[in-house]
ZAROBA-222268 format. One record per residue: residue in one letter; x, y, z of N, C-alpha, C in turn. Coordinates in nm, 4 decimals, always signed. Example, Ala and Ser with C-alpha at 12.3 -4.5 7.8 and 13.67 -1.06 7.14 Angstrom:
2
R  residu       n_u       n_v       n_w      ca_u      ca_v      ca_w       c_u       c_v       c_w
R       A   +1.3190   -0.5690   +0.7800   +1.2300   -0.4500   +0.7800   +1.3200   -0.3300   +0.7800
R       S   +1.2850   -0.2250   +0.7080   +1.3670   -0.1060   +0.7140   +1.2900   +0.0030   +0.7870
END
This chain:
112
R  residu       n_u       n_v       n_w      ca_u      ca_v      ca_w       c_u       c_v       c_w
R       X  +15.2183  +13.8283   +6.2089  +15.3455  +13.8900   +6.1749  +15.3185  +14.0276   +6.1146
R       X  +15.3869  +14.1321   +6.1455  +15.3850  +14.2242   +6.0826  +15.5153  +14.2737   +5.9943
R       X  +15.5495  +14.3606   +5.8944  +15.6222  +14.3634   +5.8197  +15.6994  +14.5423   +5.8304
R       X  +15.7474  +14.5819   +5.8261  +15.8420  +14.6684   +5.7548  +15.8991  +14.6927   +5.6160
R       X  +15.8348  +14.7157   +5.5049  +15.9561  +14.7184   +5.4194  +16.0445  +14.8363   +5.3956
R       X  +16.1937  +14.8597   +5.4436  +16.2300  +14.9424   +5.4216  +16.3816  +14.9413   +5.4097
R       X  +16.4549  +15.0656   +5.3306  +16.6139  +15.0065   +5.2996  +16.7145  +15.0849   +5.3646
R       X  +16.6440  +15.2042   +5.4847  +16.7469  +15.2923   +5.5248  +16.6878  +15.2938   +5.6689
R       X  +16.5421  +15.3001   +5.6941  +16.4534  +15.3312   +5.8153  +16.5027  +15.2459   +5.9268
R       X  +16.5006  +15.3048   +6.0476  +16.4891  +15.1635   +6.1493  +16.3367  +15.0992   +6.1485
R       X  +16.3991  +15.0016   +6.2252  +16.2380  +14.8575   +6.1949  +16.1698  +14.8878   +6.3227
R       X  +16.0695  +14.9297   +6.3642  +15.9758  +14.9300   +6.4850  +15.9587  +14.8104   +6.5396
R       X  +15.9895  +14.8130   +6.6468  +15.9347  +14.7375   +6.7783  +15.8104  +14.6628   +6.7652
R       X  +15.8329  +14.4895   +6.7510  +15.7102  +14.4001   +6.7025  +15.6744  +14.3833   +6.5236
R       X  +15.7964  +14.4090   +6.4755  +15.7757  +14.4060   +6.3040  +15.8905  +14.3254   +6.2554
R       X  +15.8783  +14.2589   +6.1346  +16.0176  +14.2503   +6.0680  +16.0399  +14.3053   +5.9627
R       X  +16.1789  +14.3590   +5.9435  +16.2185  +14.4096   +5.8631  +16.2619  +14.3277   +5.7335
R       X  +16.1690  +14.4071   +5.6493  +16.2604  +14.3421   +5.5018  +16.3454  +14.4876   +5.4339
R       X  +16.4558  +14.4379   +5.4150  +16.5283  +14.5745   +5.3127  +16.4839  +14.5727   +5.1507
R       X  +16.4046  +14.4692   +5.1546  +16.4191  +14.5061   +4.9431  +16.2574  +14.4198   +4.8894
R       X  +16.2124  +14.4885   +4.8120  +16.0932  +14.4131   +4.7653  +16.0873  +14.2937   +4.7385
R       X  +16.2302  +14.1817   +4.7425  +16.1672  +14.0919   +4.7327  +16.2231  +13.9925   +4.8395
R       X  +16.2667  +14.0533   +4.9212  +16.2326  +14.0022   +5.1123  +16.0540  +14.0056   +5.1484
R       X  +16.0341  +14.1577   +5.0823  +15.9001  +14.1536   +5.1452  +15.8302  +14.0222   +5.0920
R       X  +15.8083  +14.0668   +4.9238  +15.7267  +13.9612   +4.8548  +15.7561  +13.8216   +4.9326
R       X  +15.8604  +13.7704   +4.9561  +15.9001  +13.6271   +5.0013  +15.7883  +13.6210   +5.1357
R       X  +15.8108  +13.7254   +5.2356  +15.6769  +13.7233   +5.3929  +15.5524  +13.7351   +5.3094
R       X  +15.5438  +13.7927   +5.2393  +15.3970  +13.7925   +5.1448  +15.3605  +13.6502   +5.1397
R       X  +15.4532  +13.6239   +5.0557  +15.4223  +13.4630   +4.9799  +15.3815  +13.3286   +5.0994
R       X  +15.4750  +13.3454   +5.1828  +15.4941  +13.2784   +5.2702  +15.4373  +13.2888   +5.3970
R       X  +15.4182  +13.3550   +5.4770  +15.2988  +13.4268   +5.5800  +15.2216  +13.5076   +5.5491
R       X  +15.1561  +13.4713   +5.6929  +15.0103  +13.5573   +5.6814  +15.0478  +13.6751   +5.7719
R       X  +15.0213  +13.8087   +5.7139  +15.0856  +13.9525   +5.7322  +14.9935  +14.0200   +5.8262
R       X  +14.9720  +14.0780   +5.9575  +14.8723  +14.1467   +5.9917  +14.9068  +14.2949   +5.9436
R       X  +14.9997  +14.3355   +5.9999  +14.9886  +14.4974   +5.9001  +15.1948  +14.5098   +5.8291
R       X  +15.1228  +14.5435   +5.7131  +15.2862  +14.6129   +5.6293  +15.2895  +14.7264   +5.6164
R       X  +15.3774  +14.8023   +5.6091  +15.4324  +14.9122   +5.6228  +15.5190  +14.9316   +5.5089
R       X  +15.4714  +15.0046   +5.4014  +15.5956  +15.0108   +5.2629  +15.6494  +15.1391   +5.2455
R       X  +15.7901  +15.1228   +5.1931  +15.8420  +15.2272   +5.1135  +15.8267  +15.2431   +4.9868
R       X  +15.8544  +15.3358   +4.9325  +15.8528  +15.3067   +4.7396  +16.0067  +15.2746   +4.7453
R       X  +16.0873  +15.4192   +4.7519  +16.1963  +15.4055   +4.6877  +16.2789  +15.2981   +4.7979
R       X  +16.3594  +15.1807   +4.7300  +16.4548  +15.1219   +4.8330  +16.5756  +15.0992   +4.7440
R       X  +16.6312  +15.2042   +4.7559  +16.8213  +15.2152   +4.6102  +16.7841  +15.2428   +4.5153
R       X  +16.8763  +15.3022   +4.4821  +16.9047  +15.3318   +4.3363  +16.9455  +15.1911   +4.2520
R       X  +16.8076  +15.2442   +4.1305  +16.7912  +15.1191   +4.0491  +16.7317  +14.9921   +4.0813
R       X  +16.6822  +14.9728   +4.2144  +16.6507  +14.8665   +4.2802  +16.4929  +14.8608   +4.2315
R       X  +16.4487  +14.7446   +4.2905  +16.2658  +14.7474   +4.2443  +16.1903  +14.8051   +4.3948
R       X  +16.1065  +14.9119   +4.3484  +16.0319  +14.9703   +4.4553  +15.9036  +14.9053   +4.5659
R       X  +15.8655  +14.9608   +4.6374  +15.7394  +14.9286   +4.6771  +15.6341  +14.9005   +4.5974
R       X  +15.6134  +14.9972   +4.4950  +15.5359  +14.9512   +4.3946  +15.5043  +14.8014   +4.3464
R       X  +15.6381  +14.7211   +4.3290  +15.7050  +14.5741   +4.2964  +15.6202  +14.4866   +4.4086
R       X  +15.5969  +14.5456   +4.5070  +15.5538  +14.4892   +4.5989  +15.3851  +14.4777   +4.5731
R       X  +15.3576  +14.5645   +4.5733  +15.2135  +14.6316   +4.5310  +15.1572  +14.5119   +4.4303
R       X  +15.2326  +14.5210   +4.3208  +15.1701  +14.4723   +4.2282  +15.1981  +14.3071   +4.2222
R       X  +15.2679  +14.2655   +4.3718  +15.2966  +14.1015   +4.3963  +15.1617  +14.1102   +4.4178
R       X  +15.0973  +14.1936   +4.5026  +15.0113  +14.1452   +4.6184  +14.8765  +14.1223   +4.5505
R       X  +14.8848  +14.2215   +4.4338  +14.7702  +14.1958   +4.3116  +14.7285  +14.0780   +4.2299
R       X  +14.8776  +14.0501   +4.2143  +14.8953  +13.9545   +4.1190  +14.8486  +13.8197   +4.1772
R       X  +14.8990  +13.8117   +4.3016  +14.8895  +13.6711   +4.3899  +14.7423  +13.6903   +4.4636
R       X  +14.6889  +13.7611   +4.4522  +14.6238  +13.7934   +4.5823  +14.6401  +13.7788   +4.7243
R       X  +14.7662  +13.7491   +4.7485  +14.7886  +13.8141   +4.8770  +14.8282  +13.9256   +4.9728
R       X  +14.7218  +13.9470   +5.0733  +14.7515  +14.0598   +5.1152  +14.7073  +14.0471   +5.2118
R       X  +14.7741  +14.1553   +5.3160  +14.8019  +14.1678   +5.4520  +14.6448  +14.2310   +5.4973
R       X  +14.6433  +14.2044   +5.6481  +14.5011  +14.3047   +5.7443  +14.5111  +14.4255   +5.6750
R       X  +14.6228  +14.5008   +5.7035  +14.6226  +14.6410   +5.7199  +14.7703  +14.6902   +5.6546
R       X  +14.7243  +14.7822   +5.5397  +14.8328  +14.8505   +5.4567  +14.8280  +15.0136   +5.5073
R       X  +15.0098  +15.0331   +5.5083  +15.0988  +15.1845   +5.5537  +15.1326  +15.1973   +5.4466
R       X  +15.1570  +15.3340   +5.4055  +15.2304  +15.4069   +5.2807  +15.3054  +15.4794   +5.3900
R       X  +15.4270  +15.4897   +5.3910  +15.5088  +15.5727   +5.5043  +15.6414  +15.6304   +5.4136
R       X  +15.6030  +15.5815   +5.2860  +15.7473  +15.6436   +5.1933  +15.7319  +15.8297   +5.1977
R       X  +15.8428  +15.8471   +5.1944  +15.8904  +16.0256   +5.2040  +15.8325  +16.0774   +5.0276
R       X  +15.8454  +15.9719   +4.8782  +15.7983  +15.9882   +4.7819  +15.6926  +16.0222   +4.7629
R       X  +15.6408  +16.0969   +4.7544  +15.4926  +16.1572   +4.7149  +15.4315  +16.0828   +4.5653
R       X  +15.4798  +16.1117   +4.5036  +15.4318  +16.0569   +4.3819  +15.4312  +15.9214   +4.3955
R       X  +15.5321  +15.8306   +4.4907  +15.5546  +15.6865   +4.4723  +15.4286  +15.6699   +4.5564
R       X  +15.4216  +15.7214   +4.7080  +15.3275  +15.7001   +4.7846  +15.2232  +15.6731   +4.7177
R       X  +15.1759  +15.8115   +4.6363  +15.0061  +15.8078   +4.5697  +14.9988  +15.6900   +4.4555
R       X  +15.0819  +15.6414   +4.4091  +15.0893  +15.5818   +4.2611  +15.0446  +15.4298   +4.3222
R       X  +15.1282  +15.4052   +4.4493  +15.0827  +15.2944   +4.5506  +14.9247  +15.2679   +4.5891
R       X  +14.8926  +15.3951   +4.6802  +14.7857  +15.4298   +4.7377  +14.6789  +15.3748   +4.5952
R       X  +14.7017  +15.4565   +4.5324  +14.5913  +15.4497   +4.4016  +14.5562  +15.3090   +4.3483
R       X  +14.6505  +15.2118   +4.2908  +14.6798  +15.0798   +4.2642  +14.6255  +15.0266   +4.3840
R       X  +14.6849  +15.0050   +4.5005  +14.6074  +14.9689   +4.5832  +14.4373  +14.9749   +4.6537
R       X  +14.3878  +15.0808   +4.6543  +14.2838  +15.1016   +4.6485  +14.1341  +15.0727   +4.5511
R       X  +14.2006  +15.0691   +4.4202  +14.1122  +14.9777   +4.3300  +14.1340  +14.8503   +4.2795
R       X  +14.2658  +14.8023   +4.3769  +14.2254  +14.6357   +4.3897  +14.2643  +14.6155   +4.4816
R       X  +14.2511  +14.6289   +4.6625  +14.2492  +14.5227   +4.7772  +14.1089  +14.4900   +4.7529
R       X  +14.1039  +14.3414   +4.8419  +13.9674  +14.3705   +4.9093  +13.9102  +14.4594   +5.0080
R       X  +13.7604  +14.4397   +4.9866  +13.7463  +14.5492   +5.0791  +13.7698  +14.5054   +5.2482
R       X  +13.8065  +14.3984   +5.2665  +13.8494  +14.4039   +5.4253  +13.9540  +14.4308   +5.4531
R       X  +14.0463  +14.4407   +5.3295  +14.1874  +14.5229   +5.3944  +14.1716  +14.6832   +5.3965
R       X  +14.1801  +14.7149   +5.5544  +14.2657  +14.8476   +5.5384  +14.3621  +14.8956   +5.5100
R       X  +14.3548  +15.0342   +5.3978  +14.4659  +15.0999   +5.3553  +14.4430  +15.2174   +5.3980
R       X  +14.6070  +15.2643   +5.4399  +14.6151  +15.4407   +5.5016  +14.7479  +15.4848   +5.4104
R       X  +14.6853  +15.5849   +5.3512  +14.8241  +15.6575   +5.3214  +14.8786  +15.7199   +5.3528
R       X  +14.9428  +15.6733   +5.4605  +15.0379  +15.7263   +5.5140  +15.1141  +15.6669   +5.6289
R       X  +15.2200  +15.7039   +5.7386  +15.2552  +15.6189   +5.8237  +15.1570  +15.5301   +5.9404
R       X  +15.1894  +15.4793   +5.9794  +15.1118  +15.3840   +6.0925  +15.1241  +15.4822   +6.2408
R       X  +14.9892  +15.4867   +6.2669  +15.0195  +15.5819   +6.3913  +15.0591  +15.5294   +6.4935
R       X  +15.1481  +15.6844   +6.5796  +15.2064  +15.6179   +6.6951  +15.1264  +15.5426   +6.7792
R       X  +15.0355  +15.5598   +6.8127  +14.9284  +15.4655   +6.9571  +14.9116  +15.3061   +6.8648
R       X  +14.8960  +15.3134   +6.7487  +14.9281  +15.1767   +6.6967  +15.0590  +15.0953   +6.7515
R       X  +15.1634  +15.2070   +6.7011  +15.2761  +15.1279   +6.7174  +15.3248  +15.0880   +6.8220
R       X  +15.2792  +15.1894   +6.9149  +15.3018  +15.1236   +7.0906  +15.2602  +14.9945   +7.1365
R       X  +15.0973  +14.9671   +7.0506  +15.0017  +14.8526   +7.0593  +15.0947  +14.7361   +7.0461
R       X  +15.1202  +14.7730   +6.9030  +15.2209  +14.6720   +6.8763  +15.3171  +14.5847   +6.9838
R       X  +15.4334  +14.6922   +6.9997  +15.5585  +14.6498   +7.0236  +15.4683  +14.6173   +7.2116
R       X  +15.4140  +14.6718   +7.2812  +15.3490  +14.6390   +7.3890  +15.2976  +14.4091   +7.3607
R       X  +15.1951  +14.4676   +7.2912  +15.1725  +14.3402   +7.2833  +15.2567  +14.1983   +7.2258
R       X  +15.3556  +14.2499   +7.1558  +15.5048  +14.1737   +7.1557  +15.5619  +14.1543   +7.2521
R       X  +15.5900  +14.2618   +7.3690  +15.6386  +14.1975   +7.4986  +15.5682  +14.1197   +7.5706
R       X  +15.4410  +14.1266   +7.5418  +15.3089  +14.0136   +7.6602  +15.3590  +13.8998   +7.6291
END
């Protein structure tokens, strides 16, 4: 399964969408994630990506492969950073969006 978390974005082809950190956390908790894709900010006043971040710490669960694709700079890096000195080292993290030839992979191999 792959994930989306996001509260305004459309959801890519072969992902599911969660709108709020704790849709995501719930696919966290509950499946096994091959790649997520986070936002920071999702509403005003709402709990961020970050919220998410620090499920995945807390529980130790975590996905193949982590996206930072939020437009927040500061949220992005604050993510990136936290994340990076605690995944394991077999998860990949990119900060930044998931590239297109990925995402084709994806939604391709969803139609097979």
């Amino acid at each position: 399964m792959n994930v989306f978390l996001d509260d305004q974005r459309a959801c890519p082809e072969g992902f599911v969408l969660a709108r709020s950190s704790e849709e995501c956390g719930l696919l966290l908790q509950e499946c096994e994630i091959d790649v997520l894709s986070l936002d920071y900010d999702l509403g005003w006043d709402q709990p961020t990506g970050m919220d998410v971040v620090r499920l995945m710490i807390s529980t130790h669960r975590y996905p193949r492969e982590i996206y930072l694709h939020s437009s927040s700079f500061v949220g992005r890096k604050n993510m990136y950073e936290l994340l990076y000195q605690s995944k394991p080292e077999s998860v990949k993290l990119a900060n930044g969006p998931i590239p297109y030839e990925k995402l084709l992979h994806i939604a391709k191999t969803r139609q097979e």
